[in-house]
N, C-alpha and C positions, 0 to 999 in steps of 0.2 A: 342641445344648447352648447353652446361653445365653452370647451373647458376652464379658458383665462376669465371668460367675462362672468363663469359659474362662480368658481374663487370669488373675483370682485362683490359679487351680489352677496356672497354669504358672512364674506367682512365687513362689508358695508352694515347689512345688518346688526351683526356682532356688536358693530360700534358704535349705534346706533342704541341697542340694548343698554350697553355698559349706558353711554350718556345716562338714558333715561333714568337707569337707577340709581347713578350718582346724583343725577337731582332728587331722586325723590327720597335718596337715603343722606341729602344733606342740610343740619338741620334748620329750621326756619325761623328767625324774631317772631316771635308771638304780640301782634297788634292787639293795645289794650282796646275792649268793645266801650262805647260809649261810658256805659255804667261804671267803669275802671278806671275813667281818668278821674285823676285830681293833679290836687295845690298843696305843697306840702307849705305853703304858709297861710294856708285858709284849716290845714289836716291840724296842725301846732297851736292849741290856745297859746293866747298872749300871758294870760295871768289864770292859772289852777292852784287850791289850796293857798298857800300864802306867798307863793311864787309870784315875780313879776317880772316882765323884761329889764333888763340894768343894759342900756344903750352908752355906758360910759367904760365897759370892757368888751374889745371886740375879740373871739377865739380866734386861736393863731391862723394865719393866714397865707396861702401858699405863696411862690417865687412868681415871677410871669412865668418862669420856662414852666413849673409843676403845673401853675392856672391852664395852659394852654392844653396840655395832658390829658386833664382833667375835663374840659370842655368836650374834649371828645369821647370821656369815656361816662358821662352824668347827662341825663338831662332835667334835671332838679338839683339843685343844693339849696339846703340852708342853714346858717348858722346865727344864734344866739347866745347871751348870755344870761340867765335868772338871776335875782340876788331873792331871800326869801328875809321874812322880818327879823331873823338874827343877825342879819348882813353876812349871814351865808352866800358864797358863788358858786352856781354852777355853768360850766361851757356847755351847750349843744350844740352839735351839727350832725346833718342828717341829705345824704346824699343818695340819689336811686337814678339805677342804668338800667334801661327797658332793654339791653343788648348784653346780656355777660356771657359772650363769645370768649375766647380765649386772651384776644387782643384785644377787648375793651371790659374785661373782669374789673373788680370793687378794687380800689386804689388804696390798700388797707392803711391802719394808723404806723404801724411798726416800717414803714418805708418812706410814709408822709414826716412822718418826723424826723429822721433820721437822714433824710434828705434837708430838713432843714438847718440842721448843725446839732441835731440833739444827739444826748447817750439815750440809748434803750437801756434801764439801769434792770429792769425787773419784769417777768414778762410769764404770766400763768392762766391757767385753765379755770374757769369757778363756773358756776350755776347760781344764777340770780333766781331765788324764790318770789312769783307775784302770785296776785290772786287768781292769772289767767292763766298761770303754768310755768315751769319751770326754765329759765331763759339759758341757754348755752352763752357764755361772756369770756371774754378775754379782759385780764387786767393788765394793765401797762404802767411801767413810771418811765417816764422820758424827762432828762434832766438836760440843761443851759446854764450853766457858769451857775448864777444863783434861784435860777428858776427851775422847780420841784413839783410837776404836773402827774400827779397819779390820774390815770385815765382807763374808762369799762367801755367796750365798747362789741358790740353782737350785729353777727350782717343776714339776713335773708337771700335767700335763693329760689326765687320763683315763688312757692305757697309756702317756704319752709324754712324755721330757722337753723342755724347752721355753723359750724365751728370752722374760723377762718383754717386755712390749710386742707390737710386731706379729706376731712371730709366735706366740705367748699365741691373740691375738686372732682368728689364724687356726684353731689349731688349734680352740679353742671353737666358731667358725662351720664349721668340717668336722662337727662333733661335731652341729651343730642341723642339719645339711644333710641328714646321716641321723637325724633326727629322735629324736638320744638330745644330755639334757646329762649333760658327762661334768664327776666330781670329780676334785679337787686338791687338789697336797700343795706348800708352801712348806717347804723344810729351809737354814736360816739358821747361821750360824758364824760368832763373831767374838771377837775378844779387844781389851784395852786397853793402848795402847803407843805410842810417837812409832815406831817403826819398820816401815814400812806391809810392803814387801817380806818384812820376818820373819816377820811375823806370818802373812801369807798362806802361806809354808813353814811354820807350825805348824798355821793352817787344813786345808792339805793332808794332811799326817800325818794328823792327828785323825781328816778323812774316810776316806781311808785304813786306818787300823786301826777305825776302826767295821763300816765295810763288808766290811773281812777276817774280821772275826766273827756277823757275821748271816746267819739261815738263809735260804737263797735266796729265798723266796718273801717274804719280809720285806723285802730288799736289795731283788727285783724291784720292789716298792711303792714303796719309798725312790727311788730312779731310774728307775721306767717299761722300758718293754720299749724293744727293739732300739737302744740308744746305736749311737754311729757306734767303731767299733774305734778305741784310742788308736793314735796312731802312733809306730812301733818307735824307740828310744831312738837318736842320734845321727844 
């Protein structure tokens, strides 16, 4: 065999190899199977517990340049606001990317606002106790001239919930390592008030009586599989 055209054949193959297993080592959106799809406004009762939608406060709302962002990094959003019979508020929105690749990851609250003119005044770690297990949350106060929005908000990562930042970013590279990207869900709650500790007590409630009424496999999506058990009162 001719020695130049030997070369060619053995590079050729070579690169041929490499190809192959950069496709098969890069990783793939996970198509949800029929049974997977939903509605996350068919998934949201309208009215649980003594909640009810209040269609006369709309949660804040992005720029066109952030909507436009956003369009391609969701394909669901939705946003409401509750008022319960004390004339309680709370804000929901709830957003979910079947893609969180690296370039179209969860659009978190601390950039959302922040970009809107807000301060990020306050910003910590907590664990929200439910009856389904213990929730990993971020609290936030984001403040506007006279507006004082304490805000809780926990994102999922494929089956599992997940503390924005490094651990976010691990579970994503577990997710490429087995060569699936996996979607996410960002579920945000916040109300407007000078009393930052209240309001997180009315946060909790809310989440709370939501998740007391949703059907499991709904709730499952909302919080990801296996939460860590809350721990026993006292």
């Amino acid at each position: 065999m001719n020695r130049r055209f030997a070369i060619s054949l053995v590079l050729g193959l070579a690169m041929a190899g490499t190809s192959a297993l950069t496709g098969a080592l890069t990783p793939k959106a996970r198509v949800p199977q029929a049974h997977e799809q939903f509605s996350l406004e068919q998934m949201i009762p309208q009215r649980f517990a003594d909640w009810r939608i209040d269609p006369s406060v709309v949660p804040l709302t992005p720029d066109p340049e952030q909507q436009s962002v956003l369009e391609k990094i969701y394909d669901q959003t939705l946003s409401r606001t509750y008022v319960n019979a004390e004339g309680q508020r709370v804000m929901l929105s709830i957003a979910y990317g079947g893609d969180q690749s690296k370039s179209l990851q969860l659009h978190l609250p601390e950039v959302c606002y922040v970009a809107q003119g807000f301060q990020m005044v306050k910003e910590d770690e907590a664990a929200l106790a439910t009856r389904f297990g213990e929730l990993p949350v971020k609290r936030l106060v984001a403040r506007l001239h006279e507006r004082n929005e304490p805000i809780t908000y926990w994102i999922t990562i494929g089956e599992h919930a997940s503390r924005a930042g490094i651990q976010q970013k691990l579970r994503r590279l577990a997710y490429g390592l087995s060569g699936e990207i996996p979607d996410g869900m960002l579920v945000r709650v916040s109300t407007i008030g000078a009393d930052d500790a209240g309001a997180y007590r009315i946060q909790d409630r809310f989440v709370a009586d939501m998740l007391g009424t949703m059907a499991p496999r709904d709730r499952t999506r909302l919080l990801g599989a296996g939460l860590a058990p809350a721990p026993a009162p006292g």
